[in-house]
C-alpha positions in Angstrom: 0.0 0.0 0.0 1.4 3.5 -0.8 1.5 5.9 1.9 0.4 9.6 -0.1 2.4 12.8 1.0 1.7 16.5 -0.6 5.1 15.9 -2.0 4.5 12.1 -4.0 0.4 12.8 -4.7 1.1 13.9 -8.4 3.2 11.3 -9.1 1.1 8.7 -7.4 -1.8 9.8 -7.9 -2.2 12.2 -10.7 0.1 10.9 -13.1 -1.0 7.3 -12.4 -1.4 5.1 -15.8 -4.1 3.3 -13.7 -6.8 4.2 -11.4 -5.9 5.4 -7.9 -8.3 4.4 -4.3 -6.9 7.5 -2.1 -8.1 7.0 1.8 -8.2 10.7 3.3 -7.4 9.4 7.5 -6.0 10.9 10.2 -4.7 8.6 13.3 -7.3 10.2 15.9 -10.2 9.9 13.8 -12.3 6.8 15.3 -14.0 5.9 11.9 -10.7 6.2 10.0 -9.4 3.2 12.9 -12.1 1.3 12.0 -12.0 1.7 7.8 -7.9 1.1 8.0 -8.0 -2.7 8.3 -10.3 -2.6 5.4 -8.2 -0.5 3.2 -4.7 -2.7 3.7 -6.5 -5.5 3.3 -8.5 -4.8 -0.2 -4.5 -3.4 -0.8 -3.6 -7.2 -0.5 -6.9 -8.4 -2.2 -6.2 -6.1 -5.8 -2.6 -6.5 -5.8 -1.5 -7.5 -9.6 -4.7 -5.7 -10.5 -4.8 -2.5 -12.1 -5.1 -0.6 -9.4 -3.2 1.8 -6.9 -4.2 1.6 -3.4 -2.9 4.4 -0.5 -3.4 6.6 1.9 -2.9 10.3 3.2 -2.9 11.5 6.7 -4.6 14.5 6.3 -2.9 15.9 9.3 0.1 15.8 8.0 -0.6 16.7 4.4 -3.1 19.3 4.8 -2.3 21.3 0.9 -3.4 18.4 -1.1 -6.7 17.1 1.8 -7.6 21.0 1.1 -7.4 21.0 -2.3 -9.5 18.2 -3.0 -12.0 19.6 -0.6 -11.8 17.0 2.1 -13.9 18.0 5.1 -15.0 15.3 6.8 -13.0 12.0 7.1 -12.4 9.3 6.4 -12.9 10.2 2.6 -12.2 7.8 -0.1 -11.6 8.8 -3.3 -10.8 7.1 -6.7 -8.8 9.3 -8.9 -9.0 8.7 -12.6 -6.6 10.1 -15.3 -5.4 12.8 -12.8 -9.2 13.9 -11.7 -11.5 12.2 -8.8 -13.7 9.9 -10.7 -15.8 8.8 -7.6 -15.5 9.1 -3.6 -17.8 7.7 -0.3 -17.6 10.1 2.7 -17.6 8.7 6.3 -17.0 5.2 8.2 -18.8 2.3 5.8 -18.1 -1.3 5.7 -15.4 -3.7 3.6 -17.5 -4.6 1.1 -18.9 -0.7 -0.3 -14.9 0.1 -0.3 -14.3 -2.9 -2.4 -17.5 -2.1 -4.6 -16.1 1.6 -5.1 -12.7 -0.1 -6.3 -14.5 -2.8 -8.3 -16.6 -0.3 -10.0 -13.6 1.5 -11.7 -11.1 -1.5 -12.8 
């Protein structure tokens, strides 16, 4: 699983030949402690797919949270050919995460 940074998200992210599933977290954020499992273990599940799979601490990269207009977290985003394609706000189970993922392979 990549771990995002304001400094990597372009090349990552943006510049990504494939689509990218981008969990917004922070480590105080109850939901976000609850979602994480989830999210390294759909990483596992679509490795050798394409797909990129990581996460930002938006306390620690607050410019690119901001500029995607993350308010509330967790947010999970799929970005596709350098835009967000899709996204689900807020603590949901394994199976919409893997859905939202599905959905854009």
């Amino acid at each position: 699983m990549l771990i995002l940074t304001d400094q990597n998200f372009s090349a990552e992210v943006l510049q990504a030949k494939v689509p990218v599933f981008v969990d917004f977290w922070a480590p105080w954020c109850g939901p976000c402690r609850l979602t994480g499992p989830f999210v390294e273990a759909l990483a596992t599940e679509f490795e050798g797919q394409p797909v990129k799979i990581g996460k930002l601490n938006v306390d620690e990269n607050a410019a690119t949270a901001s500029q995607y207009g993350v308010m509330s977290i967790p947010t999970f985003m799929i970005f596709k050919g350098g835009q967000p394609a899709d996204q689900i706000v807020g603590g949901v189970s394994r199976e919409q995460l893997k859905a939202l993922i599905a959905k854009h392979l």
